[in-house]
C-alpha positions in Angstrom: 1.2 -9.3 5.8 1.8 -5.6 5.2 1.1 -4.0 2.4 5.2 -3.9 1.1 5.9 -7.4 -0.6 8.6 -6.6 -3.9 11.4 -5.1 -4.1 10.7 -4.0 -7.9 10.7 -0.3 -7.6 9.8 3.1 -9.7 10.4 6.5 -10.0 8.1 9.2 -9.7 9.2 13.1 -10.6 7.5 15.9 -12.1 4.1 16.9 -12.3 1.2 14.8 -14.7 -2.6 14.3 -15.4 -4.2 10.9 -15.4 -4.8 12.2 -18.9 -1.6 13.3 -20.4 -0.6 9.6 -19.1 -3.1 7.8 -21.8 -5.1 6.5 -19.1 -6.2 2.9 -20.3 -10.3 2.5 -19.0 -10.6 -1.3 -18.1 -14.4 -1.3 -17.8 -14.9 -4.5 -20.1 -16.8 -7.1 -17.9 -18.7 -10.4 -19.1 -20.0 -12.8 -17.0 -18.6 -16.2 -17.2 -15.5 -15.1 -18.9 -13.0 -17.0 -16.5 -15.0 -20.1 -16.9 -16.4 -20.3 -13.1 -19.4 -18.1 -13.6 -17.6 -14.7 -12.3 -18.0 -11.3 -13.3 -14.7 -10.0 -14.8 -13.6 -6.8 -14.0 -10.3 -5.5 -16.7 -8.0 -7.0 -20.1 -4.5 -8.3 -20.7 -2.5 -8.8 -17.5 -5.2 -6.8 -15.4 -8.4 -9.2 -14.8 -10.2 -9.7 -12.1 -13.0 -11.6 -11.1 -15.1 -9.7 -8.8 -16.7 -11.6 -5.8 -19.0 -9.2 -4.2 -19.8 -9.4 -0.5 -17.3 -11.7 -0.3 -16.3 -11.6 4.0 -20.1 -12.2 5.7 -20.4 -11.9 8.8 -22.5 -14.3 10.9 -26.0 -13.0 12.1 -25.5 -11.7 15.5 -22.9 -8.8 14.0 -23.4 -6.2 11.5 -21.6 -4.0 9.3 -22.0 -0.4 10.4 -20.2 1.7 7.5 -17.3 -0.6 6.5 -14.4 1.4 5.7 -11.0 0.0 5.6 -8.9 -3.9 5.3 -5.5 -5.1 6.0 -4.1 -8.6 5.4 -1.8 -10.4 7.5 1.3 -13.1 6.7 -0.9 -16.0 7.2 -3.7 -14.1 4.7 -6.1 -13.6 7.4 -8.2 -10.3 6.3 -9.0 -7.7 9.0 -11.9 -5.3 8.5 -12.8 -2.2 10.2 -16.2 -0.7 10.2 -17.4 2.7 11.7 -19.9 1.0 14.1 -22.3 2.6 16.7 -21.0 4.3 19.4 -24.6 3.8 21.1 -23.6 -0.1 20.7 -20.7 -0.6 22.8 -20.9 -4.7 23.1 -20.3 -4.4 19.2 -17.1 -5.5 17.9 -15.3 -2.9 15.0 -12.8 -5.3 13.7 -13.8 -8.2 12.4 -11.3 -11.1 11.1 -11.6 -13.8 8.0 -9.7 -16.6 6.5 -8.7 -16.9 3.2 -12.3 -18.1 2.2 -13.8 -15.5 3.4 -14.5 -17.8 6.6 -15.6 -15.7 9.5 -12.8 -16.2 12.4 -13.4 -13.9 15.7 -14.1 -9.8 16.3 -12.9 -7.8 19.3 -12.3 -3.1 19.4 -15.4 -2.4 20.7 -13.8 0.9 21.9 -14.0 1.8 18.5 -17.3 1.9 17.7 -18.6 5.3 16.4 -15.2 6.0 14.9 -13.3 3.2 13.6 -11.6 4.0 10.5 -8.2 3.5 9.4 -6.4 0.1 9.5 -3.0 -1.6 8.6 -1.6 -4.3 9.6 2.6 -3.9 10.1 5.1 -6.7 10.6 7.6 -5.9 13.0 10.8 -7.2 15.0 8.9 -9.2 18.0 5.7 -10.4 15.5 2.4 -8.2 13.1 0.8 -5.6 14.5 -2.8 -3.6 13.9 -2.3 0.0 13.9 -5.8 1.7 14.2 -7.6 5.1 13.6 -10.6 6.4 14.9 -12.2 9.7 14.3 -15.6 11.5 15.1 -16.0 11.4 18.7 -12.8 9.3 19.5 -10.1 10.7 17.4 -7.6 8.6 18.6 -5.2 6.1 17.1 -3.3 2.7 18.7 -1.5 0.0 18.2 -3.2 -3.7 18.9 -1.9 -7.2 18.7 -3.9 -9.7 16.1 -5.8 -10.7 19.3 -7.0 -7.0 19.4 -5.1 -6.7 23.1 -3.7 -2.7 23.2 -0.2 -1.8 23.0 -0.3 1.3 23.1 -3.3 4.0 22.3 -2.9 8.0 21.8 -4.9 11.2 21.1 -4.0 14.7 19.5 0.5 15.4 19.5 0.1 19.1 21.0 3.3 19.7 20.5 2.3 20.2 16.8 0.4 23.6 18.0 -3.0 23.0 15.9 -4.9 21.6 17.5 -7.3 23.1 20.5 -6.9 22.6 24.2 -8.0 19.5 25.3 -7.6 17.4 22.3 -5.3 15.2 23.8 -7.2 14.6 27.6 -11.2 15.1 26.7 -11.6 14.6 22.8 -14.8 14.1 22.9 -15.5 17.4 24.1 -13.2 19.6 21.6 -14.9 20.4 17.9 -14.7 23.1 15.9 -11.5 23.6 12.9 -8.9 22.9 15.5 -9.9 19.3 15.9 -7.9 16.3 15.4 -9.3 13.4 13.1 -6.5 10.8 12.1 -7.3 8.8 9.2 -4.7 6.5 8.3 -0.9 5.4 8.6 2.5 4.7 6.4 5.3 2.9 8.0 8.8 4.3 7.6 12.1 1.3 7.5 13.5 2.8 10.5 10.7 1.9 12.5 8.9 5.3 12.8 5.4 5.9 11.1 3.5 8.7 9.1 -0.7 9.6 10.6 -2.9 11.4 7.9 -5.0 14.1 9.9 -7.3 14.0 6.9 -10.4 15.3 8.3 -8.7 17.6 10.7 -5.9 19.7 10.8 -5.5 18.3 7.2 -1.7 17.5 7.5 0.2 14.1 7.9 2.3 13.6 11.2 5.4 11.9 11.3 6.4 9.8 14.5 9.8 8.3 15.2 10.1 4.6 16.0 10.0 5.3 19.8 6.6 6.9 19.0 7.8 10.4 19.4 5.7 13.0 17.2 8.8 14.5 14.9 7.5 17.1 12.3 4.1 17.6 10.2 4.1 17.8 6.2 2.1 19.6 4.3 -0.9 22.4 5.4 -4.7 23.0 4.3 -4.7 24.3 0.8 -5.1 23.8 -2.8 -1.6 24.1 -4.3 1.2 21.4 -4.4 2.2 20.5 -1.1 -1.0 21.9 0.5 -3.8 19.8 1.2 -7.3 19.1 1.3 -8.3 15.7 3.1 -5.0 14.1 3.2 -6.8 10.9 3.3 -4.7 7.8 2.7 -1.1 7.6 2.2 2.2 4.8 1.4 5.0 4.2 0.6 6.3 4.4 -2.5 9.2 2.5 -2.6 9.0 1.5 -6.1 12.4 2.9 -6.5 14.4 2.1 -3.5 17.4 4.6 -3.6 14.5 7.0 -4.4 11.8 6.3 -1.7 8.7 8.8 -1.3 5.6 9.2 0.7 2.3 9.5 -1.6 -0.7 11.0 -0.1 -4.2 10.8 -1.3 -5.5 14.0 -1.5 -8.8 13.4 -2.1 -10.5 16.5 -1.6 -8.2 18.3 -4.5 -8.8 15.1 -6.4 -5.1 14.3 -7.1 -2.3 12.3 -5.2 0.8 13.9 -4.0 4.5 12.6 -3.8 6.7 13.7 -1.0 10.3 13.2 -0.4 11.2 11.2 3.2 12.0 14.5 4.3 8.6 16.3 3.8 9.5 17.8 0.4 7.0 17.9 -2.5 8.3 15.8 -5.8 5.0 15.5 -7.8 1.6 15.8 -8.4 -0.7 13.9 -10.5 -4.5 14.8 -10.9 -7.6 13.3 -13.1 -8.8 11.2 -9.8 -12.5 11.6 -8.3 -12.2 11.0 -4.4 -9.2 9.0 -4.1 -9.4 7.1 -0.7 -6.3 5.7 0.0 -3.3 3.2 -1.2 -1.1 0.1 -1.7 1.1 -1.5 -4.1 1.8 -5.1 -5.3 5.2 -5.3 -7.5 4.9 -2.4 -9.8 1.6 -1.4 -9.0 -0.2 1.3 -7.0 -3.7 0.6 -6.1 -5.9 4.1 -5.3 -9.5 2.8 -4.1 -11.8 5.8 -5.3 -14.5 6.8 -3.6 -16.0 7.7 -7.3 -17.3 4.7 -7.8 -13.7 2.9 -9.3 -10.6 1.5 -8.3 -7.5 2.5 -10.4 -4.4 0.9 -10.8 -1.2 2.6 -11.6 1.7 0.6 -12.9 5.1 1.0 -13.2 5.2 3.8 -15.4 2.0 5.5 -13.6 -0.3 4.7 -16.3 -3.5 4.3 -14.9 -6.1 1.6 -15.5 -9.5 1.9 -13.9 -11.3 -1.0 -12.8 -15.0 -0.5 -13.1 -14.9 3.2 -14.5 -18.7 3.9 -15.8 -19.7 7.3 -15.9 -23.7 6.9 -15.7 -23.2 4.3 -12.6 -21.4 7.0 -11.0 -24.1 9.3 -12.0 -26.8 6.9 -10.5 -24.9 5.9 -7.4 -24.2 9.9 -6.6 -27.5 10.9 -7.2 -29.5 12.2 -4.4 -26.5 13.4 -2.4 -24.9 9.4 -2.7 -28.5 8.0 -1.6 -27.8 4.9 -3.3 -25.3 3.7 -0.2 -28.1 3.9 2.1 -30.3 1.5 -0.4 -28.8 -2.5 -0.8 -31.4 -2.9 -3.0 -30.5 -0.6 -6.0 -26.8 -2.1 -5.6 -25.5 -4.5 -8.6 -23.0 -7.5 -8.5 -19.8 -6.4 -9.8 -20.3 -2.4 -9.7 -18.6 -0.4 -7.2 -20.6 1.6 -5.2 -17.5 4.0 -2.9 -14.9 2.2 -2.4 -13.3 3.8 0.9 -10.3 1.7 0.8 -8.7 -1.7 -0.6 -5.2 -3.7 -0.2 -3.8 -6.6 -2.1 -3.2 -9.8 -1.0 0.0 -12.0 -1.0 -1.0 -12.9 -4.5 -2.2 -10.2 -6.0 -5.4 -10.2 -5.4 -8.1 -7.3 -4.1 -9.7 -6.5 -1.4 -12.5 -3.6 -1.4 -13.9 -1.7 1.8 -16.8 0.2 0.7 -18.7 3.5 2.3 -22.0 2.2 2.1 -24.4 2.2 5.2 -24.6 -1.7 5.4 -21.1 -2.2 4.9 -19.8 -4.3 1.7 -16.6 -6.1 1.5 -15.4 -7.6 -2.1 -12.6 -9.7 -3.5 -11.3 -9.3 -6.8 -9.5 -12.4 -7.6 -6.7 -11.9 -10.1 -6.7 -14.2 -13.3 
């Protein structure tokens, strides 16, 4: 299913702090609390139990760097990991069932680089759209069976990016590269392509696929950006539809009109990785160690904030995601990315060097 499923919708205007908003800190956890011997992650209408490791895989695959997950209609949850690119008979998209059930893998030819994925329903059936950066820097469109619609590289007609970036990637480094993170989907077919580790701006396509206009630019003031890492659609408010960007390297999100126009900014994240939204809410997976929640009127409500966990897992230049063994049930470690499911539930991708997928099943 994609990430859209209500038609309940918000406004967002002006400029805020996590802060000024009376951010609520839902670190309360107990084990046992939901009867069923869980940890419990959040109060009131937000609780969670969390299910860590929840998708494992069987023994001859591996997680390589998990980083992002998409659900389908039938709940079927796709994960990506950055893989090997040494290992080329590795799969980088593995699927599950609702269980957690292991089902089938297949885009080995993303393996060294898979990062970004959503899953879009469309006229003629759901799609995977895929991003892949470090030595690929690509992005395509596959079928649930993995088979390739359509795959492309670097749009030159932007004029950032170097020579070459669209025949021999591989071969083109330096400031002028291209790195494409992850996707929005637009109603009229088109889509939106973070850049977030490149050129640092988000691409807009048109439904035939035809690269249209970029938003934003490198920088630190609003509208400017500095890893443009994750982005939606905020549609919260549907006469009022925006795009909202994850800026995680200035620590904020940014709103954007459908036209490319800057509406609001909020700050008071860590690294904020990405988003989605279930009814009212925005979910912002942050790489700090916490996933927030914003509801409908942006008040945030951060599931598994602790500031001397964060202090522990960041230590040592983050060498805690290269050590399983230090890891506890029910603490985040970075969570690169997360979507909901059909009812509400969570799913986390983390950036750890083993890989880590969790559910957070919604009381």
């Amino acid at each position: 299913m994609n990430k859209s499923r209500s038609t309940s919708r918000r406004q967002f205007l002006g400029t805020s702090s996590l802060a000024a908003l009376g951010s609520v800190n839902l670190i309360t956890s107990s084990k046992g609390a939901s009867g069923r011997g869980g940890i419990i992650l959040g109060e009131g209408e937000h609780q969670y139990e969390i299910l860590t490791d929840w998708a494992v895989l069987p023994d001859k695959y591996t997680y390589q760097i998990t980083h992002n997950v998409a659900v389908d209609s039938e709940s079927r949850l796709y994960v990506i990991h950055e893989g090997d690119h040494a290992q080329q008979d590795h799969p980088s998209i593995f699927v599950f069932d609702e269980k957690g059930t292991f089902i089938k893998a297949f885009g080995s030819q993303f393996q060294g680089g898979g990062h970004g994925l959503e899953v879009r329903k469309e006229a003629d059936g759901e799609f995977l759209y895929v991003t892949a950066y470090q030595m690929l820097k690509t992005f395509a469109k596959l079928t649930l069976d993995g088979e390739v619609v359509w795959q492309k590289f670097a749009p030159m007609e932007s004029e950032i990016y170097a020579e070459g970036e669209d025949t021999n990637p591989e071969k083109v480094w330096g400031r002028d590269r291209f790195m494409p993170t992850n996707f929005a989907f637009l109603d009229d077919g088109g889509y939106l392509l973070s850049d977030g580790y490149g050129g640092h701006v988000v691409h807009h396509y048109n439904a035939a696929g035809e690269w249209q206009k970029m938003i934003g630019e490198p920088g630190k003031g609003d509208g400017q950006f500095n890893t443009p890492h994750g982005l939606w659609i905020d549609d919260r408010k549907a006469e009022d539809k925006m795009v909202v960007v994850a800026d995680r390297g200035n620590k904020r999100l940014q709103w954007f009109d459908l036209d490319g126009k800057h509406r609001r900014t909020m700050d008071g994240f860590i690294l904020p990785a990405n988003l989605d939204r279930y009814e009212d809410l925005l979910l912002v997976p942050d790489l700090g160690a916490r996933v927030t929640l914003l509801d409908g009127e942006n008040n945030p409500v951060h599931l598994g904030e602790d500031p001397e966990w964060r202090k522990a897992v960041t230590a040592d230049k983050n060498a805690m995601r290269r050590n399983p063994d230090a890891w506890v049930d029910g603490k985040f470690i970075h969570p690169h990315d997360a979507c909901f499911g059909a009812n509400g539930d969570i799913f986390v991708a983390e950036w750890v060097a083993t890989g880590r997928i969790s559910k957070l099943r919604k009381l």
